[in-house]
C-alpha positions in Angstrom: 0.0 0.0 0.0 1.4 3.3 -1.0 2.5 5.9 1.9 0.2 8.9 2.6 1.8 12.5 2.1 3.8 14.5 2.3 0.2 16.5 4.0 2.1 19.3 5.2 3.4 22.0 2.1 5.7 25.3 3.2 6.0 27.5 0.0 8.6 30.5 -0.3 8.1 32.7 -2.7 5.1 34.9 -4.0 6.0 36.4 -7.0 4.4 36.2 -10.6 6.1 32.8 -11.4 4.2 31.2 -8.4 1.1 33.4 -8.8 0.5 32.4 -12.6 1.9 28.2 -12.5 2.7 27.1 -9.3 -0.1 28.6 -7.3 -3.2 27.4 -9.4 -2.0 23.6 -9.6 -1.9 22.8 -5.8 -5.4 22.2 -5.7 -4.5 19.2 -8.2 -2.4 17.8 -5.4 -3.3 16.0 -2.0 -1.5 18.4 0.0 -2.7 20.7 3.4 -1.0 24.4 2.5 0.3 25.1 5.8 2.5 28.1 5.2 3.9 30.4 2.5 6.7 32.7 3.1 7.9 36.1 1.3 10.0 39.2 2.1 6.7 41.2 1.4 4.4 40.5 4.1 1.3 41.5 1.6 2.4 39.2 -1.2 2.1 36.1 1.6 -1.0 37.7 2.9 -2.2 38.1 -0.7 -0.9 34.3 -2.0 -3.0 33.2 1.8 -6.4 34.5 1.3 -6.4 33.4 -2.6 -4.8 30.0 -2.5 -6.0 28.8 1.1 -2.2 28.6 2.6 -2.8 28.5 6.8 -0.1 30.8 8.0 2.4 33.6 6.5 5.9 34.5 7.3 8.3 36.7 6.3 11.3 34.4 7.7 11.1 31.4 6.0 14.1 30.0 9.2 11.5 30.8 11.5 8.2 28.9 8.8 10.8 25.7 9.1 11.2 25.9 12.6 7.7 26.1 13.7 5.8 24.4 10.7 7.8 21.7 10.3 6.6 20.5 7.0 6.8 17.8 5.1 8.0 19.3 2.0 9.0 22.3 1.0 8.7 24.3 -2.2 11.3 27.1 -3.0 10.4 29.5 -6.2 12.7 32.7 -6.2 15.4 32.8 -9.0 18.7 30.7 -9.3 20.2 33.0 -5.9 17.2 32.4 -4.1 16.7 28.5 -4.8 20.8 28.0 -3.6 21.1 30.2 -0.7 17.4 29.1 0.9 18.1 25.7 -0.5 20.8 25.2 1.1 19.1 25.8 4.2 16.1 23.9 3.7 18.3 20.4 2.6 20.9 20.9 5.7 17.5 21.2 8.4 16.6 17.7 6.3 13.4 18.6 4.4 12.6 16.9 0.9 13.0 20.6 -1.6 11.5 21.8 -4.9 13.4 24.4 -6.5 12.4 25.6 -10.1 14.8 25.4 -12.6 17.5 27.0 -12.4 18.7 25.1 -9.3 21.6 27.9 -8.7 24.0 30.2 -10.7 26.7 27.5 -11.6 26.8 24.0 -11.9 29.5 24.5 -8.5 26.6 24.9 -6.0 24.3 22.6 -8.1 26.4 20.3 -7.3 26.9 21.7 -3.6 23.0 21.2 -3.0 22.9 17.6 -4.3 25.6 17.0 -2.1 23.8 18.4 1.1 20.8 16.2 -0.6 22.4 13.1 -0.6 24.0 13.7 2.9 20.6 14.6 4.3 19.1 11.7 2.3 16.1 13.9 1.3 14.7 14.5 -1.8 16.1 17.7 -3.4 13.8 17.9 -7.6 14.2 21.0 -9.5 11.8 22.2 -11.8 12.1 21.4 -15.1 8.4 20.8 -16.2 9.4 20.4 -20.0 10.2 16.4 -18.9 6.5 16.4 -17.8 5.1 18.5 -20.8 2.4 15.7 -22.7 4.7 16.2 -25.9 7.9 15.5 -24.1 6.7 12.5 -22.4 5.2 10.9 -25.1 8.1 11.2 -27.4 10.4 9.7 -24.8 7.8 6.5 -25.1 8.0 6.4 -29.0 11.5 6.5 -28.5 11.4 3.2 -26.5 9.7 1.5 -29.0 11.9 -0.7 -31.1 10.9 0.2 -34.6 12.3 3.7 -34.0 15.6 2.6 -33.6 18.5 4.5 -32.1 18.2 7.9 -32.9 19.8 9.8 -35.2 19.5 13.5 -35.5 17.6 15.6 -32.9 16.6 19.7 -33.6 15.7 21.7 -30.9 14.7 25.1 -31.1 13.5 27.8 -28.3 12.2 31.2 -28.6 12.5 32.8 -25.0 15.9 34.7 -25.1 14.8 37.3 -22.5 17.6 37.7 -19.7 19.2 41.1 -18.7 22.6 39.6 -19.9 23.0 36.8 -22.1 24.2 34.7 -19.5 21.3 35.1 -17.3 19.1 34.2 -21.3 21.5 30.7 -21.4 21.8 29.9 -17.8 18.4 30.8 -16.5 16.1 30.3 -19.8 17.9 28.3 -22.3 18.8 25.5 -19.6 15.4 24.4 -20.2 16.3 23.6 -23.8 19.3 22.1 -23.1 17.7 19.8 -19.9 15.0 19.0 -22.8 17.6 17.4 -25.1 19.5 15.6 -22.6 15.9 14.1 -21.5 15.5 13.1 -25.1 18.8 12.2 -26.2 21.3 12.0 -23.7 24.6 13.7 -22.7 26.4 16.0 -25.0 30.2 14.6 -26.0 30.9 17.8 -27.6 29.8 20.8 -29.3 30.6 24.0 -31.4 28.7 27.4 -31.2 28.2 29.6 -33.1 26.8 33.1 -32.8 24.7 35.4 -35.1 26.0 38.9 -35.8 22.8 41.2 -35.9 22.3 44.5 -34.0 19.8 44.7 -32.0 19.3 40.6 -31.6 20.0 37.3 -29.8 20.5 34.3 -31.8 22.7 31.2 -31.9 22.9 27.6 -32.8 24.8 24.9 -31.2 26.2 21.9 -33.3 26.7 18.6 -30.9 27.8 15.2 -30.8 25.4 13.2 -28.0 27.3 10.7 -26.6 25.1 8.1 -28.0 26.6 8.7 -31.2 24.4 11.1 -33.0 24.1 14.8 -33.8 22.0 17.7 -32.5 21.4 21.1 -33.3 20.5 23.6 -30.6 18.8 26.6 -32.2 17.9 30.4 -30.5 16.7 33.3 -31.6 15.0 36.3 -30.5 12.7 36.0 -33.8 10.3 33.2 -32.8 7.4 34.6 -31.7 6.6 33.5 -28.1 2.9 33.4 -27.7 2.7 31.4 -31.4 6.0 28.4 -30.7 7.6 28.4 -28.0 9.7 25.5 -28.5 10.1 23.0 -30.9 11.5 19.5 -31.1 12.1 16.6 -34.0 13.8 13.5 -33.7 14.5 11.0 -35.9 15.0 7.2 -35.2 17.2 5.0 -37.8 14.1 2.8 -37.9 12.7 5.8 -40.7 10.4 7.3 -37.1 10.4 11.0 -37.0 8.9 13.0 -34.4 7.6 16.7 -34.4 6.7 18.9 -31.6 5.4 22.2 -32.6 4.6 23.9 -28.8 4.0 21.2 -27.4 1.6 18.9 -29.8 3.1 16.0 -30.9 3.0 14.4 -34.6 4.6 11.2 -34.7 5.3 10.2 -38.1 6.0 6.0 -39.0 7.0 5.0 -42.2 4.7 2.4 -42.5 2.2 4.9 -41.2 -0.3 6.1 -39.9 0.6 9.3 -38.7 -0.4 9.9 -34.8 -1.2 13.2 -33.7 -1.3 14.4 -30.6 -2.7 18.2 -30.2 -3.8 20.4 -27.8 -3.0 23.8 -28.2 -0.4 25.9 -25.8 -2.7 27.9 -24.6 -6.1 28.0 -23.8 -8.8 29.5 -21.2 -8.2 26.6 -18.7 -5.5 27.4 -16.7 -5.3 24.4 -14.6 -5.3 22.3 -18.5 -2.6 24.4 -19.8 0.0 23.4 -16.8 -0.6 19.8 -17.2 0.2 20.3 -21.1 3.0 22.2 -20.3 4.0 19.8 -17.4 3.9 22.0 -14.7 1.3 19.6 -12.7 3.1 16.5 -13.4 6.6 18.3 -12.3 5.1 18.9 -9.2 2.8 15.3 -9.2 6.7 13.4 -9.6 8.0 15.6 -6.7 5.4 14.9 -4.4 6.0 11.0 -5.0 9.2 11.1 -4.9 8.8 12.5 -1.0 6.3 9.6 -0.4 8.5 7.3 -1.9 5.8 6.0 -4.8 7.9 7.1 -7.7 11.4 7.5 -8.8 12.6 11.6 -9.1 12.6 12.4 -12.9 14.2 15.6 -12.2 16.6 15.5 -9.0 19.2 17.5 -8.6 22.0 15.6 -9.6 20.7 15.5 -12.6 20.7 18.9 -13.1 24.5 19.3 -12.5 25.0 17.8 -16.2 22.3 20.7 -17.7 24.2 23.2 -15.9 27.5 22.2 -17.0 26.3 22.2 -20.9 24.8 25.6 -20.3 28.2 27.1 -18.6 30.2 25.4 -21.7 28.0 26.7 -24.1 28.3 30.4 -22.6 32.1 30.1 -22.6 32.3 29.3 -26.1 29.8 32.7 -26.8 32.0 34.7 -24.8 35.2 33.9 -26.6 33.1 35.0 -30.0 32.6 38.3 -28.5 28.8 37.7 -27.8 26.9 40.0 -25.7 27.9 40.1 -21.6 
């Protein structure tokens, strides 16, 4: 019989992030909200009386030390999720930080050190390995006809960042955690970077280590609202498949085409983050606590993403890309 819990949910953070996708899912989720924490008391208040959270705080030490929760849920920015993190994995609670885990792929691996020491859960945040498009391509993949794969294209549209390094470390990590999901680790690569005033855009070339090639594709031309991202892979076994934001074709050569569509966005919130994967992310967390499932998305894991993203930003810094 599977374990009850975790009952008992502390949440820091109140900002837009949480207000528009982590928020509006926890009603999915078999969990009492017993606290939420933020530096501005009326943002707690504020996440309290619309989301049904029990208590406030401003001092998320002193939420820990008199909630004692169950699990805890960090959403603050890559500064926020190490420094608190830390914190929250060396007191010995099970943590969910979104992506990214921390500004270097140093103090990733520093939490899922205090992680493993503590013997507590530590999952980060990215949802893409939940999205309906992602997880169903990792299935076709499994099947036999599609062979090993080949050739994988990914492509992402959100470039936004103050610097470029905050775009690759803190945006484009979810491409690059994507692709590793898909395809595996990266042997090598070669980047290159587009010379246009006034724009962001860049391709990475790798090797997997697997054996086959990938492109990594950004630019600040793709309009966001209409793809976000985009995704093909092709099998040796002839299998290609296509993920235009998030609907899935999957083409067979001896066919019939299966598609898979939904739409990005729509007027049901709650629908929309389990498309995007948002729901499931959390769902996977939440077992992982209880012990029912396996962490798709711990923190060890995301050392490897990190590392590609800091060895991709090298290589645009020695081209003279934008600081």
């Amino acid at each position: 019989m599977a374990q009850e819990g975790p009952s008992r949910l502390a949440y820091v953070g109140a900002g837009g992030f949480s207000s528009a996708c982590m928020y509006p899912q926890l009603r999915a989720h078999e969990v009492e909200l017993a606290a939420v924490c933020d530096l501005v008391e009326g943002r707690a208040q504020l996440a309290a009386a619309q989301y049904g959270f029990r208590s406030t705080y401003t001092d998320y030490r002193r939420m820990l030390d008199e909630v004692r929760p169950d699990a805890v849920i960090c959403v603050g920015g890559p500064h926020v999720h190490y420094e608190v993190g830390r914190e929250v994995l060396q007191a010995g609670f099970p943590l969910y930080i979104q992506k990214s885990p921390a500004p270097s792929s140093a103090q990733t691996q520093e939490l899922a050190d205090l992680a493993a020491a503590a013997g507590v859960v530590c999952h980060v945040g990215f949802n893409l390995r939940q999205s309906e498009a992602v997880r169903r391509a990792r299935m076709a993949m499994r099947e036999e006809a599609f062979g090993p794969l080949t050739l994988a294209i990914v492509r992402y549209g959100l470039v936004s960042g103050p610097t470029l390094q905050d775009a690759v470390m803190d945006q484009h990590c979810h491409a690059y955690d994507t692709l590793r999901w898909l395809a595996g680790d990266v042997a090598e690569l070669d980047v290159r970077v587009a010379d246009v005033p006034g724009r962001r855009a860049y391709v990475v070339a790798a090797r997997m280590a697997s054996g086959a090639v990938a492109t990594i594709n950004f630019t600040s031309e793709q309009p966001f609202r209409q793809e976000f991202v985009y995704f093909e892979l092709t099998g040796a076994g002839g299998h290609m498949l296509y993920s235009h934001d998030f609907d899935l074709l999957t083409r067979d050569p001896e066919g019939p085409d299966r598609h898979f569509r939904r739409g990005a966005y729509s007027n049901d919130p709650l629908a929309e983050l389990r498309w995007l994967g948002y729901v499931g992310d959390v769902a996977n967390f939440l077992a992982a606590v209880r012990g029912t499932e396996p962490d798709e998305s711990p923190i060890a894991d995301a050392v490897g993403t990190m590392q590609l993203c800091e060895a991709v930003y090298r290589q645009l810094q020695e081209q003279g890309a934008e600081r």
